[in-house]
N, C-alpha and C positions, 0 to 999 in steps of 0.2 A: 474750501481748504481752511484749515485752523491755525492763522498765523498767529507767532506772538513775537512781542515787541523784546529785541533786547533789553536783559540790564545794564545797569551801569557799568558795572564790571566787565560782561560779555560784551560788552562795546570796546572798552578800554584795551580788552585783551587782543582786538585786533587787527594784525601788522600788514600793512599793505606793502613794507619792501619784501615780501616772500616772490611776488611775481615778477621784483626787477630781479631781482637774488637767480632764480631760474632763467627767464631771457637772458642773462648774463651768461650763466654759465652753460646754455646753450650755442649763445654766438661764439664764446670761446672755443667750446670743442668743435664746432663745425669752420671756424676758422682753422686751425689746426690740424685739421683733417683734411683740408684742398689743398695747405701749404705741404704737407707730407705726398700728397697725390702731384703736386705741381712739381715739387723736389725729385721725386723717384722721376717723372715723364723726362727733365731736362739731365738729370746725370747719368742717365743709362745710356746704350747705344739705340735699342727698340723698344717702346713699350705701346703698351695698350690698356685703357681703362675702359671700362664702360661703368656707367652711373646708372641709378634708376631711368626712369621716362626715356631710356633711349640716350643720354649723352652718350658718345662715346667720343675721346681722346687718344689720336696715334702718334709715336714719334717715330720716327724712322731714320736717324744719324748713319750716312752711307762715307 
């Protein structure tokens, strides 16, 4: 394989907060989306979720 060394420049140009930048904005929408899933389960009368891998979440308010 033919590696070559960065320049100086291509060094300098590169920003390592781009991966908190994304984890970040992943934790937030997936935060966001159990609170909206947690909100609908408690203010209805009946609900049902199922999530990937098999969760599933029932309420049943009688």
């Amino acid at each position: 394989m033919n590696l070559i060394p960065l320049t100086e420049e291509e060094a300098s140009s590169c920003r390592p907060g781009e991966a908190f930048t994304l984890a970040t904005v992943l934790l937030v929408f997936s935060v966001v989306i159990l609170t909206i899933v947690a909100y609908k389960l408690f203010t209805s009368r009946g609900a049902k979720v199922t999530l990937p891998d098999g969760y599933k979440f029932e309420w049943d308010s009688k």
